[in-house]
N, CA, C and O atoms as a printed pandas DataFrame, in Angstrom:
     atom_number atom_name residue_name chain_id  residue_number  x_coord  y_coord  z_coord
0              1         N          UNK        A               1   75.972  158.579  211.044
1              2        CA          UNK        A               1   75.108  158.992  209.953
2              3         C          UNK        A               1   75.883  159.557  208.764
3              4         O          UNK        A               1   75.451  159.309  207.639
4              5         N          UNK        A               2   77.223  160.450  208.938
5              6        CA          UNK        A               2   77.533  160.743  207.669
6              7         C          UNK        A               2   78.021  159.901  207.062
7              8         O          UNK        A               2   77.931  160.054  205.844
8              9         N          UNK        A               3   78.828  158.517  207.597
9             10        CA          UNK        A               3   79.311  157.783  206.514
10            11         C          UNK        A               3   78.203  156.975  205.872
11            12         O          UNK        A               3   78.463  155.930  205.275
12            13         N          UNK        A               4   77.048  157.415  205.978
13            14        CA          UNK        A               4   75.886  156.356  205.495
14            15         C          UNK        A               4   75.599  157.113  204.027
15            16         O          UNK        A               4   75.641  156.616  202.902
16            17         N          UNK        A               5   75.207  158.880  204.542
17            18        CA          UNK        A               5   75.061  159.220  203.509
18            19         C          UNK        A               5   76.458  159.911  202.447
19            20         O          UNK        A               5   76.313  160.459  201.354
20            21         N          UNK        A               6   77.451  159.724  203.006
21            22        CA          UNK        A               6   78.756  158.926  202.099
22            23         C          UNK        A               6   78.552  158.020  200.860
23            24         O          UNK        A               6   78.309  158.277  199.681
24            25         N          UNK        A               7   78.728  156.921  201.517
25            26        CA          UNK        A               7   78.145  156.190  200.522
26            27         C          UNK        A               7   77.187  155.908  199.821
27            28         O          UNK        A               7   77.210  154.985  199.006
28            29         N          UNK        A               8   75.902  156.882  200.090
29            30        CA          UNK        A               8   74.989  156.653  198.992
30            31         C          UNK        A               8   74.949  157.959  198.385
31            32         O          UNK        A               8   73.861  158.287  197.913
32            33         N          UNK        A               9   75.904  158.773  198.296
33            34        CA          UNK        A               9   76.426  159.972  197.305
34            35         C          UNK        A               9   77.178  158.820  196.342
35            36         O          UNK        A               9   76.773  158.640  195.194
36            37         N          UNK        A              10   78.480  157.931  196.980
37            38        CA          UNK        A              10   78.875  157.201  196.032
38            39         C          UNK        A              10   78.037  156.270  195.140
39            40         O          UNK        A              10   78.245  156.357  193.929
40            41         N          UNK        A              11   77.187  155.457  195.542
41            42        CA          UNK        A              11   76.195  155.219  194.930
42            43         C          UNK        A              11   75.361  155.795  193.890
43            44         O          UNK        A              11   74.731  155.155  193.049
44            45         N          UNK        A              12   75.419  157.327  194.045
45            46        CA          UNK        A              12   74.054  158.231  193.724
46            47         C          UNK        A              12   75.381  158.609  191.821
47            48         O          UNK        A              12   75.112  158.692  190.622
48            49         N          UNK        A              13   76.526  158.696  192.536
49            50        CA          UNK        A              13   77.533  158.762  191.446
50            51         C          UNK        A              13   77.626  158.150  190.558
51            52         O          UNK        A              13   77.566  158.524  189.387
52            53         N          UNK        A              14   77.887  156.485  191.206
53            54        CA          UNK        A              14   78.278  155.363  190.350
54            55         C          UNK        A              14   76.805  155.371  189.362
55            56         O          UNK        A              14   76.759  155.434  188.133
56            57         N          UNK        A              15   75.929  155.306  190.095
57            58        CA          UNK        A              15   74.779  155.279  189.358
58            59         C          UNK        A              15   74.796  156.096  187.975
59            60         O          UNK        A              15   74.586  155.648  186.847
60            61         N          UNK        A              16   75.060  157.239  188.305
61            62        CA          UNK        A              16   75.217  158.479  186.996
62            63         C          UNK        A              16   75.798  158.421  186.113
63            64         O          UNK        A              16   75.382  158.966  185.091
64            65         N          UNK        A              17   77.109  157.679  186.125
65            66        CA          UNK        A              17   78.266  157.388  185.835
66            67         C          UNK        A              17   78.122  156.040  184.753
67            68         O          UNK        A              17   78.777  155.812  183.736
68            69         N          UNK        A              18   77.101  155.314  185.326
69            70        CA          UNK        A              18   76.530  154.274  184.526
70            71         C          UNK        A              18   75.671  154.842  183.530
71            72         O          UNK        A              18   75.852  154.852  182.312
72            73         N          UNK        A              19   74.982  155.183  184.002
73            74        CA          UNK        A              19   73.519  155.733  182.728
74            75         C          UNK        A              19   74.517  156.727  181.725
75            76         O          UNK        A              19   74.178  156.549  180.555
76            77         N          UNK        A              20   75.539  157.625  181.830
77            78        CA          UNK        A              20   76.268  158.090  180.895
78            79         C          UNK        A              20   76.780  156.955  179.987
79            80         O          UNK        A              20   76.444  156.943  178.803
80            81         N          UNK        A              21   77.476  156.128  180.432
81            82        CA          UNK        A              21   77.949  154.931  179.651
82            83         C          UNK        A              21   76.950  154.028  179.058
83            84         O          UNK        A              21   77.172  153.440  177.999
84            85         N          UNK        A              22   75.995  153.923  179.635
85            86        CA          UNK        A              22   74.951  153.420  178.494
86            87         C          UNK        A              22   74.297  154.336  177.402
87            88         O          UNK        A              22   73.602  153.870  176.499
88            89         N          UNK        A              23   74.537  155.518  177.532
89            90        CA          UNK        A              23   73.745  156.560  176.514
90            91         C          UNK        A              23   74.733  156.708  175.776
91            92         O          UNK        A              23   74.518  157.219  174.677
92            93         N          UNK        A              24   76.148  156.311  176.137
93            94        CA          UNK        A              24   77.271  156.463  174.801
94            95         C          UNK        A              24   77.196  154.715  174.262
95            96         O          UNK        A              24   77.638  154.575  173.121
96            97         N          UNK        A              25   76.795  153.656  174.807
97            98        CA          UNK        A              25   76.675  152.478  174.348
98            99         C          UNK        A              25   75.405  152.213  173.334
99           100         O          UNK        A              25   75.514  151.535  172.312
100          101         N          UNK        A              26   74.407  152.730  173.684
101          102        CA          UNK        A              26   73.607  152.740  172.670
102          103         C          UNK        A              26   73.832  153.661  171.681
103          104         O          UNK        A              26   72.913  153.489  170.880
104          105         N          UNK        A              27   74.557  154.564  171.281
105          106        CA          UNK        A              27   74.889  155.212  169.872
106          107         C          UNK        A              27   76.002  153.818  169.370
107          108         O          UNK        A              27   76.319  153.950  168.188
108          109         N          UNK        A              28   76.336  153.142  169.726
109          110        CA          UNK        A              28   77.581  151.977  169.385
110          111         C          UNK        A              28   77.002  150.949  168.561
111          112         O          UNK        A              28   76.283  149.969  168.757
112          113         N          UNK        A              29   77.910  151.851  166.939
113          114        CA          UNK        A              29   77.073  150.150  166.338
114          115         C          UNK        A              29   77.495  148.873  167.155
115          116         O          UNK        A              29   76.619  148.013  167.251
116          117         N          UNK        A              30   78.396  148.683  167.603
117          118        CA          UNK        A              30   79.052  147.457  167.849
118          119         C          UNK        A              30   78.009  146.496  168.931
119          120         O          UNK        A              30   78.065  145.267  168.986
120          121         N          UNK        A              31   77.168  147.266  169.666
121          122        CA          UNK        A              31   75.961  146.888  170.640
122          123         C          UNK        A              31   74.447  146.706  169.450
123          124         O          UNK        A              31   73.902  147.493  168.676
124          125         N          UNK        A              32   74.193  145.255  169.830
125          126        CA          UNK        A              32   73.501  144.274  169.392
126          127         C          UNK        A              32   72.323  145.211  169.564
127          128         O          UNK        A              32   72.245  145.869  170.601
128          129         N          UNK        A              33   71.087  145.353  168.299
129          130        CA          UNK        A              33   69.934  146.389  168.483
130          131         C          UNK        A              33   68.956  145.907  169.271
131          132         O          UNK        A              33   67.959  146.604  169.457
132          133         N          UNK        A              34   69.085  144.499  169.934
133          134        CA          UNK        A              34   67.603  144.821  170.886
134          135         C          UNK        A              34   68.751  145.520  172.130
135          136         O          UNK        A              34   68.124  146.294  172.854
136          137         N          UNK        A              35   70.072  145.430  172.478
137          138        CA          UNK        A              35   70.768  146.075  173.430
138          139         C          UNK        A              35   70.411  147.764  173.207
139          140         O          UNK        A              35   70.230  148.640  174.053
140          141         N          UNK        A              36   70.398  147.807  172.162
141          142        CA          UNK        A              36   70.968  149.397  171.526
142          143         C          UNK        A              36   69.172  149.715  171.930
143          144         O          UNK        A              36   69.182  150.776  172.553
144          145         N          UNK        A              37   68.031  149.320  171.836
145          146        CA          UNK        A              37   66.355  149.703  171.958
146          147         C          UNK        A              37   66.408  149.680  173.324
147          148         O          UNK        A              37   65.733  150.602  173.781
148          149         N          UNK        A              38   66.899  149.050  174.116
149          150        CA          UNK        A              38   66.947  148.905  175.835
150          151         C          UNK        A              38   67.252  149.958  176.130
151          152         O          UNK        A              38   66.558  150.914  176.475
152          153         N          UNK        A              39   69.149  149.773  175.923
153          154        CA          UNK        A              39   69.148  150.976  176.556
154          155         C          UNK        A              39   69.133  152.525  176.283
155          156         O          UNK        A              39   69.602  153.368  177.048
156          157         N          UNK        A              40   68.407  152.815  174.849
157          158        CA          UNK        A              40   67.897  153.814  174.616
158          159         C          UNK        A              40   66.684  154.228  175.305
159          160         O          UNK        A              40   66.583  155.374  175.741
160          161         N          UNK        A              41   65.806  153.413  175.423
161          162        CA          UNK        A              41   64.916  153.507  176.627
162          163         C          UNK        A              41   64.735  153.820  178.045
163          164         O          UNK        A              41   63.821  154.411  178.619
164          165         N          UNK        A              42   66.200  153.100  178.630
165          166        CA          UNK        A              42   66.729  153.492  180.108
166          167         C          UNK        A              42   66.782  154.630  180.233
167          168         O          UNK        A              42   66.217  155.424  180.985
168          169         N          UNK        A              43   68.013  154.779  178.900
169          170        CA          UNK        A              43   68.704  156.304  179.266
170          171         C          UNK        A              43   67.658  157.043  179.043
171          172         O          UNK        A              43   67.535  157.841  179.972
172          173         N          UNK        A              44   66.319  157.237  177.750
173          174        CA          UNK        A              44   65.583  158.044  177.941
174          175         C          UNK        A              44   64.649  158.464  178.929
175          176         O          UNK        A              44   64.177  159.596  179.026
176          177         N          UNK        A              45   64.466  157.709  179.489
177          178        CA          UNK        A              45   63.381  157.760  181.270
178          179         C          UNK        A              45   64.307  158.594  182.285
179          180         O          UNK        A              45   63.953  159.481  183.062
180          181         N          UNK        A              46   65.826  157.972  182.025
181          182        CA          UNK        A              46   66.811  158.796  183.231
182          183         C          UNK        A              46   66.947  160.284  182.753
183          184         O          UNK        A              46   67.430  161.193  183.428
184          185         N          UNK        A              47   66.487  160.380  181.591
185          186        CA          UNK        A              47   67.359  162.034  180.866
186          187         C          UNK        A              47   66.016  162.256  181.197
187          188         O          UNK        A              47   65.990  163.480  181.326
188          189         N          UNK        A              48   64.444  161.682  181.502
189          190        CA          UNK        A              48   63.391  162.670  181.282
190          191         C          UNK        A              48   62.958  163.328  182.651
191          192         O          UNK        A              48   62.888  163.035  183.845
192          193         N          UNK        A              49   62.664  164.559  181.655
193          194        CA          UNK        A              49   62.553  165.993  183.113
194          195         C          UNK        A              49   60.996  165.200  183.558
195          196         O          UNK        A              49   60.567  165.898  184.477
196          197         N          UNK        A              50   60.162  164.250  183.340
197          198        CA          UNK        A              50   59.154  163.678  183.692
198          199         C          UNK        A              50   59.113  162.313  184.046
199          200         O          UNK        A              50   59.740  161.532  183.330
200          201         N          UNK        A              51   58.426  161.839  185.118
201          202        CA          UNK        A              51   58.495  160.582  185.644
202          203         C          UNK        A              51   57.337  160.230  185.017
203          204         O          UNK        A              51   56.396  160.916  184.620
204          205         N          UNK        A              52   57.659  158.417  184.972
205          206        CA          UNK        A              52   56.235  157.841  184.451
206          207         C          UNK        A              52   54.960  157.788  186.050
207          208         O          UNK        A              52   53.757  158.027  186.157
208          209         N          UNK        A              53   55.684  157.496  186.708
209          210        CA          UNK        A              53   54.988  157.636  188.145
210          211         C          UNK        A              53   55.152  158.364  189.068
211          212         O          UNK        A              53   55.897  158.029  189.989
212          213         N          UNK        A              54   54.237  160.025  189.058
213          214        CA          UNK        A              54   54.742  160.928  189.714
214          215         C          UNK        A              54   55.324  161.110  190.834
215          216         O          UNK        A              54   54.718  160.225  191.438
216          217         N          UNK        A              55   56.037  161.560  191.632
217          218        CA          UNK        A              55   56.407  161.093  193.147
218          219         C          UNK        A              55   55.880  161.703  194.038
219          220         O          UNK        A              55   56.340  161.606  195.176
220          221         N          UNK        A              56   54.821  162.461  193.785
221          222        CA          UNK        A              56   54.031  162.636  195.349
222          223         C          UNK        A              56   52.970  161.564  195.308
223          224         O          UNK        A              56   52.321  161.265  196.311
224          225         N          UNK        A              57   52.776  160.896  193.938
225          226        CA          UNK        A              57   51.546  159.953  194.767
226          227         C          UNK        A              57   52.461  158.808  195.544
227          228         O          UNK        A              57   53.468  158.446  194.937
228          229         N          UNK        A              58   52.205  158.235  196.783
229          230        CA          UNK        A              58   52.684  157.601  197.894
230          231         C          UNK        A              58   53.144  156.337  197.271
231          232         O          UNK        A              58   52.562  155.677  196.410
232          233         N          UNK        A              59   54.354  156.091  197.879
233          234        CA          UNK        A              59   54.983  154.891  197.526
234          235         C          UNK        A              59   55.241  154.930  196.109
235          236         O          UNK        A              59   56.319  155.187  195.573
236          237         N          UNK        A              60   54.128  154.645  195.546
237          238        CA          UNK        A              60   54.331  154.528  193.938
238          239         C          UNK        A              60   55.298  155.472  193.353
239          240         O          UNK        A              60   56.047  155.055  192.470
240          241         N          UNK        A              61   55.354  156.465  193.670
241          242        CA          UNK        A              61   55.887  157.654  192.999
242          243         C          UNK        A              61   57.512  157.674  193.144
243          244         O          UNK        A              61   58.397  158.235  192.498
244          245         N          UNK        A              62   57.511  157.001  194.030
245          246        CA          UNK        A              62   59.200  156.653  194.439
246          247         C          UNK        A              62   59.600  155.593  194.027
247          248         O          UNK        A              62   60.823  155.515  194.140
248          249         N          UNK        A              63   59.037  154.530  193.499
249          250        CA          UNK        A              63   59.127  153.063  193.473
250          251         C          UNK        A              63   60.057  153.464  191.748
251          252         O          UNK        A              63   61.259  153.231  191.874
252          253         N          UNK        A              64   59.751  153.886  190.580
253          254        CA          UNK        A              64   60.353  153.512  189.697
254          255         C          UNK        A              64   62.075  154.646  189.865
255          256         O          UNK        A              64   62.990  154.495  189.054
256          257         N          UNK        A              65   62.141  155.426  190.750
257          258        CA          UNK        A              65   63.611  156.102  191.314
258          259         C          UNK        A              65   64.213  154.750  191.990
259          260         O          UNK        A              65   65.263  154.504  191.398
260          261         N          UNK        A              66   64.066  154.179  192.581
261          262        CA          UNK        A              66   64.566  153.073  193.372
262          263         C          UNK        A              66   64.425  151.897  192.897
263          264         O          UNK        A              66   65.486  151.276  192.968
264          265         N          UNK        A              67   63.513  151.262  192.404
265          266        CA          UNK        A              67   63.710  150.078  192.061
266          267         C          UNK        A              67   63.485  149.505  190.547
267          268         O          UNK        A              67   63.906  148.399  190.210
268          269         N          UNK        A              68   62.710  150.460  189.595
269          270        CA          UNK        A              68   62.666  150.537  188.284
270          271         C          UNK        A              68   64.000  150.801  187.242
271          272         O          UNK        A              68   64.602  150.007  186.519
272          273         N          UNK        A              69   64.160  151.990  187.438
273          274        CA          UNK        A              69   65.084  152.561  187.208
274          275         C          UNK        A              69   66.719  151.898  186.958
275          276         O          UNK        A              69   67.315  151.697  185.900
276          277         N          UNK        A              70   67.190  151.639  188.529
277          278        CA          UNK        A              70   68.146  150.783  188.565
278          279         C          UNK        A              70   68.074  148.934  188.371
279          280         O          UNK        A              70   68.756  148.026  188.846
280          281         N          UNK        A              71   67.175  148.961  187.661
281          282        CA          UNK        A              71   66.515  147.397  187.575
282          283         C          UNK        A              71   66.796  147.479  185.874
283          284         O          UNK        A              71   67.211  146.574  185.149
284          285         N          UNK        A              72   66.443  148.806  185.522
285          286        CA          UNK        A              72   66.869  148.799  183.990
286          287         C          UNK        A              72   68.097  149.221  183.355
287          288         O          UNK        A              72   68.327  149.383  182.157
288          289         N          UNK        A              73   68.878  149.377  184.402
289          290        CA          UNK        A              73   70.266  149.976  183.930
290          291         C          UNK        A              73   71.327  148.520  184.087
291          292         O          UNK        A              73   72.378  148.350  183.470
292          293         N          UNK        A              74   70.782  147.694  184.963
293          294        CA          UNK        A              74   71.230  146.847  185.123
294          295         C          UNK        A              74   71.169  145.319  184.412
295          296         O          UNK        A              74   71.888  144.320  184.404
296          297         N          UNK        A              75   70.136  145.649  183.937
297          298        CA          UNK        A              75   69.715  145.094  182.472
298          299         C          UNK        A              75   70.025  145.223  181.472
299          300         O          UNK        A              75   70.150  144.459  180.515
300          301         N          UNK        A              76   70.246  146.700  181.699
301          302        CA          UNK        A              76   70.855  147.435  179.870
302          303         C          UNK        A              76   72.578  147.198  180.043
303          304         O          UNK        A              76   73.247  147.152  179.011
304          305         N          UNK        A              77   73.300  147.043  181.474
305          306        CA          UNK        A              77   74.745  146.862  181.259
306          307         C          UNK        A              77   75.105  145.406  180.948
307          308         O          UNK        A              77   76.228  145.157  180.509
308          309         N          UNK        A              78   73.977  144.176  181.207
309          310        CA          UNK        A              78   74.434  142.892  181.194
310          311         C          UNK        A              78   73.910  142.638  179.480
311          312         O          UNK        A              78   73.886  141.467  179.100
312          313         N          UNK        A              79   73.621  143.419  178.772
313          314        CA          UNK        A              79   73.084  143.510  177.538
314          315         C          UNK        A              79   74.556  143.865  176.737
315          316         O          UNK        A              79   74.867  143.320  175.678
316          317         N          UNK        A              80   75.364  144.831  177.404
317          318        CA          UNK        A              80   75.944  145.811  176.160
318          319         C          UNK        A              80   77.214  144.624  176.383
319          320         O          UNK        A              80   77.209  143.826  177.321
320          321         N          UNK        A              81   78.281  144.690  175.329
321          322        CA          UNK        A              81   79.743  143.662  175.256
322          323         C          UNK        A              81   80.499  144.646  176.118
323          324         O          UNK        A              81   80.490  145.875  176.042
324          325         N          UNK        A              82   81.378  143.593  177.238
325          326        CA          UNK        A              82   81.968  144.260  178.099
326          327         C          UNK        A              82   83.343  145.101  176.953
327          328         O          UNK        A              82   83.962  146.118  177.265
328          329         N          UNK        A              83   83.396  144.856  176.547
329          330        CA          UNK        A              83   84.477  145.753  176.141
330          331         C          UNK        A              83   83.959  146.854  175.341
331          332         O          UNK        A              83   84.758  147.351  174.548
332          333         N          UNK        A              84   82.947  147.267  175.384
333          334        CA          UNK        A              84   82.100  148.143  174.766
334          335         C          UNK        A              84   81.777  148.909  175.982
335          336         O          UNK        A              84   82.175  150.069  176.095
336          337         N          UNK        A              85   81.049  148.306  176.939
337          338        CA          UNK        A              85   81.349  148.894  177.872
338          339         C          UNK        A              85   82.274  149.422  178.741
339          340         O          UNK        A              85   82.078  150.195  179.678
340          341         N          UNK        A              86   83.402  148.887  178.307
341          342        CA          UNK        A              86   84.542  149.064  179.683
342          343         C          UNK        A              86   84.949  150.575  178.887
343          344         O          UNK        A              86   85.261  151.479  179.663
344          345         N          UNK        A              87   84.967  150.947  177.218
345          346        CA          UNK        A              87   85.347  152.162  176.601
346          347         C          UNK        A              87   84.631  153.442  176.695
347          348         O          UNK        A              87   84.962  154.612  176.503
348          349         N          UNK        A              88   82.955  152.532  177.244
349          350        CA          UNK        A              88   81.906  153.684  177.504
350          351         C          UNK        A              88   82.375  154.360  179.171
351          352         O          UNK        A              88   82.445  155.559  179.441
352          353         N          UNK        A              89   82.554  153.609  179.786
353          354        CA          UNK        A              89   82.582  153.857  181.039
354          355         C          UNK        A              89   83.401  154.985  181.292
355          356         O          UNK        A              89   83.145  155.899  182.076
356          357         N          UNK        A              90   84.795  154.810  180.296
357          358        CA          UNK        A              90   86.281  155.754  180.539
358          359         C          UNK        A              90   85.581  157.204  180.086
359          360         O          UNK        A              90   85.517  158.193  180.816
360          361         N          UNK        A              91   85.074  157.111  178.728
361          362        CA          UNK        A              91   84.366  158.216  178.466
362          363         C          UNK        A              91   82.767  158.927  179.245
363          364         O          UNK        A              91   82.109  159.833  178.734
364          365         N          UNK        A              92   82.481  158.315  180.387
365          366        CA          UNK        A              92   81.152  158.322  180.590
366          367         C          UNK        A              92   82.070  159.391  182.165
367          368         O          UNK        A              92   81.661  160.449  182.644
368          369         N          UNK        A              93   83.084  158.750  182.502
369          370        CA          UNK        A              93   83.820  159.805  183.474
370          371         C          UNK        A              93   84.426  161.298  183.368
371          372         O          UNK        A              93   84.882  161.953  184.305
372          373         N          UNK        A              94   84.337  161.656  182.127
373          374        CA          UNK        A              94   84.155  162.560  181.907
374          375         C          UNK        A              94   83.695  163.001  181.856
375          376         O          UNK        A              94   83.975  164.150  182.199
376          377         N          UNK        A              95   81.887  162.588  181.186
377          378        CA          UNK        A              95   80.733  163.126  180.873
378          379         C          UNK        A              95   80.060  163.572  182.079
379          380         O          UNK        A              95   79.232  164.482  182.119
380          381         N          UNK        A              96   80.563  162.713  183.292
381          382        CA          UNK        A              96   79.935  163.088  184.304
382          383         C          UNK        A              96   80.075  164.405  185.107
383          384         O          UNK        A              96   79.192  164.725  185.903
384          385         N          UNK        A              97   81.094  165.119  184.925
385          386        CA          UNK        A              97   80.921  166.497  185.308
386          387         C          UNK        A              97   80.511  167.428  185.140
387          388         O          UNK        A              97   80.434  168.475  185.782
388          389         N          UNK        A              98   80.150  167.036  184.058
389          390        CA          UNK        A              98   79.610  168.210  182.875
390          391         C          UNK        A              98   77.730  168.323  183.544
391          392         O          UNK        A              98   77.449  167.727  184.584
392          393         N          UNK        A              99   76.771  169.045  182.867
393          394        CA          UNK        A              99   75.524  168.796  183.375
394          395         C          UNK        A              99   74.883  167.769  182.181
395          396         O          UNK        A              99   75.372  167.494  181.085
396          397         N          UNK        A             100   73.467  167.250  182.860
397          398        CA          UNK        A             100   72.825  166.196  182.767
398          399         C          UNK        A             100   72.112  166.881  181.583
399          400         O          UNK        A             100   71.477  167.934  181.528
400          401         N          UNK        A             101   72.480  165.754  180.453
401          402        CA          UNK        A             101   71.092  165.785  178.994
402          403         C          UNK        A             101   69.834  165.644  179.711
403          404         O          UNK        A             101   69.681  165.012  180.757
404          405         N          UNK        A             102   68.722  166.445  178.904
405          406        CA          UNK        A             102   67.381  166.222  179.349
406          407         C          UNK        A             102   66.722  165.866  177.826
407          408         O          UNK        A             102   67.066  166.414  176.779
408          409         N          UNK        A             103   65.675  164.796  177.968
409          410        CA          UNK        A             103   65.483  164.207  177.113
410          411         C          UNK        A             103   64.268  164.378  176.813
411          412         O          UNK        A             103   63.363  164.021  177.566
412          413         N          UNK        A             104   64.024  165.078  175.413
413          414        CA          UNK        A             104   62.379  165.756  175.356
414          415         C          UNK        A             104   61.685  164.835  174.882
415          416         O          UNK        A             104   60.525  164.686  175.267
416          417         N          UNK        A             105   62.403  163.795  173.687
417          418        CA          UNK        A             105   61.651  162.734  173.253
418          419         C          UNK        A             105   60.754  161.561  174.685
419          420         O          UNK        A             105   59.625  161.081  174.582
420          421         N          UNK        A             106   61.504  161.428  175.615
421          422        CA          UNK        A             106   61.012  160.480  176.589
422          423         C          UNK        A             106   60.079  161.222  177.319
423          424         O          UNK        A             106   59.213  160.561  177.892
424          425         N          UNK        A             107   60.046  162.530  177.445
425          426        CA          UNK        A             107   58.730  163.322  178.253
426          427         C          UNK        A             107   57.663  163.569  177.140
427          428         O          UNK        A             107   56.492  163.895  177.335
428          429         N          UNK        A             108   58.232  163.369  176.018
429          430        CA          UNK        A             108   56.814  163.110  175.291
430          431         C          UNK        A             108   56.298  162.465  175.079
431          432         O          UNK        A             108   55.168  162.535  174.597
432          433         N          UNK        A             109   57.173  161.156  175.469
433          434        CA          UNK        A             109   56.350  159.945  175.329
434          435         C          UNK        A             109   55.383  159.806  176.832
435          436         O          UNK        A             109   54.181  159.543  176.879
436          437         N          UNK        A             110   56.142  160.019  177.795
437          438        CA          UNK        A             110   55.577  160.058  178.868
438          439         C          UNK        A             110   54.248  160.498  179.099
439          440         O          UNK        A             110   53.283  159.801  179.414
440          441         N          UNK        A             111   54.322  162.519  178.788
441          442        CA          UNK        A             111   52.836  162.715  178.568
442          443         C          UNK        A             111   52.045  162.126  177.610
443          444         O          UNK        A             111   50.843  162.310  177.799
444          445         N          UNK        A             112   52.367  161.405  176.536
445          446        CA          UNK        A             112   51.394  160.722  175.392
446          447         C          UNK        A             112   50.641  159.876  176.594
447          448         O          UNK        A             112   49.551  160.148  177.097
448          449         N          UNK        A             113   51.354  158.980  176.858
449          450        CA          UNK        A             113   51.326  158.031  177.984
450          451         C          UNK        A             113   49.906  158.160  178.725
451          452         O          UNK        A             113   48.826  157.580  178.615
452          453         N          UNK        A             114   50.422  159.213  179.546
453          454        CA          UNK        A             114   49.320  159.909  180.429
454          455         C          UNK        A             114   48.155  159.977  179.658
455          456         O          UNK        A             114   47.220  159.176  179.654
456          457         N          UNK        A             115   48.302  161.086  178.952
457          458        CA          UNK        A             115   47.223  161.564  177.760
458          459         C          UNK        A             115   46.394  160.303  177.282
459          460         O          UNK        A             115   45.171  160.221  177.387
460          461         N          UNK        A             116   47.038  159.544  176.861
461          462        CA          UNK        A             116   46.248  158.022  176.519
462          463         C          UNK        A             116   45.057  157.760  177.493
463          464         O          UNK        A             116   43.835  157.880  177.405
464          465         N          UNK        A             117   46.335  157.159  178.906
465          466        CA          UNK        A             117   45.420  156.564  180.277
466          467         C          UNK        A             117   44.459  157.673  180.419
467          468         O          UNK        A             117   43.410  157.106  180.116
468          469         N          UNK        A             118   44.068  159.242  180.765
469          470        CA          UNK        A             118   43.307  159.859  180.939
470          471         C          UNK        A             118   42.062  159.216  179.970
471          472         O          UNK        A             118   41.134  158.528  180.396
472          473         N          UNK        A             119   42.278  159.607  178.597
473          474        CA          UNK        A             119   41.259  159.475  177.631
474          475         C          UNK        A             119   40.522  157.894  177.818
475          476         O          UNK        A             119   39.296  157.794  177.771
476          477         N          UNK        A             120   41.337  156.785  178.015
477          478        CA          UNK        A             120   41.105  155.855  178.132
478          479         C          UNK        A             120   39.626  155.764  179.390
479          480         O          UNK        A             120   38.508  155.310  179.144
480          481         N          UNK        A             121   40.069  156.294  180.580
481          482        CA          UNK        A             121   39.232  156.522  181.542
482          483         C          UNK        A             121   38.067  157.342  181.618
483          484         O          UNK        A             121   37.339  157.290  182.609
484          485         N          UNK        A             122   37.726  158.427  180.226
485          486        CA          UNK        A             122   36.532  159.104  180.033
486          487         C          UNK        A             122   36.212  158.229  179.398
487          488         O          UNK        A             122   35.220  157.746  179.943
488          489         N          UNK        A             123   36.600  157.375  178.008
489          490        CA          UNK        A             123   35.633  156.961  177.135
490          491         C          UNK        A             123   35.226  155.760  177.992
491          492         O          UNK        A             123   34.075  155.464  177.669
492          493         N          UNK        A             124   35.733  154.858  179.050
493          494        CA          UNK        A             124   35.648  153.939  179.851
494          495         C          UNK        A             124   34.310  154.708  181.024
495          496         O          UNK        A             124   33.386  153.984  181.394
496          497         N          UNK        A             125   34.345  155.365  181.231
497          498        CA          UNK        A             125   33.305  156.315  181.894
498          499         C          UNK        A             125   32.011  156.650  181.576
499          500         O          UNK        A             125   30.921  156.496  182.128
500          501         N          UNK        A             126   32.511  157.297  180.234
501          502        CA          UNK        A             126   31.079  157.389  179.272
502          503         C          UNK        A             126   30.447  156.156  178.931
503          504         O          UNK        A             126   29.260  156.135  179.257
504          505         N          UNK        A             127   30.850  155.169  178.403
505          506        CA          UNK        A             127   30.672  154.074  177.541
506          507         C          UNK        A             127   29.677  153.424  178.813
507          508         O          UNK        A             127   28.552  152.994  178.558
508          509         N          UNK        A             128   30.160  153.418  179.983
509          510        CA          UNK        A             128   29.351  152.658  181.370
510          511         C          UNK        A             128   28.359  153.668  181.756
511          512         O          UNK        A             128   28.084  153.591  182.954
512          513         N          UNK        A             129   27.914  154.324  181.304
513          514        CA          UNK        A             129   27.024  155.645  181.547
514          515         C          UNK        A             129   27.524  156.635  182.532
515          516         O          UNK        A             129   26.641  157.130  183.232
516          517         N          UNK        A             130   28.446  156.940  182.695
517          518        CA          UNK        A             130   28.980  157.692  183.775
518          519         C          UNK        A             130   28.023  158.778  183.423
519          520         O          UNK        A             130   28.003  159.820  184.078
């Protein structure tokens, strides 16, 4: 068992280690702007102190940590020019010791988000005579 959760500390790293290097790739003019809108987006969901899908509701709530998440980082690295990346990366190993940006713009979008779907579901309520 410990070398299992070994390697998914390394994992849990490499992972981190990535999303730093994409949050220094999207400030890069040199990364093409639908690259640079991606992965400003990634990185903002990873920096936000709020999930779009909370994690106590079941399954769901875990699904964009595991398979969202790293579905968009992996998207946003086959986006950026490897040599753009390979300069983010050197600098992104540094960044990684340091503590984690939290990103207020993406939790506000998040609660907008919410805030929307709620409202959406009263006037959808009312409108059917609830």
């Amino acid at each position: 068992m410990p070398a299992f959760i070994d390697r998914w500390k390394q994992r849990v790293k490499h992972l981190k280690i990535e999303i730093y290097a994409i949050w220094l790739a999207y400030r890069d003019p040199r990364v093409p702007l639908h690259a640079r809108l991606f992965a400003a987006c990634v990185v903002g969901y990873a920096f936000s102190p709020i999930d779009l899908i909370p994690d106590p509701i079941p399954i769901l709530g875990y699904l964009d940590d595991l398979i969202l998440l790293p579905l968009g980082i992996m998207l946003a690295l086959k986006m950026i020019p490897p040599h753009v990346l390979a300069e983010c990366r050197e600098q992104a190993q540094n960044m990684a010791q340091q503590q984690k940006p939290i990103s207020r713009v993406a939790a506000a979008v998040i609660v907008a988000v919410w805030l929307l779907l709620a409202a959406a579901v009263v006037w959808l309520w009312l409108r059917l005579g609830g």
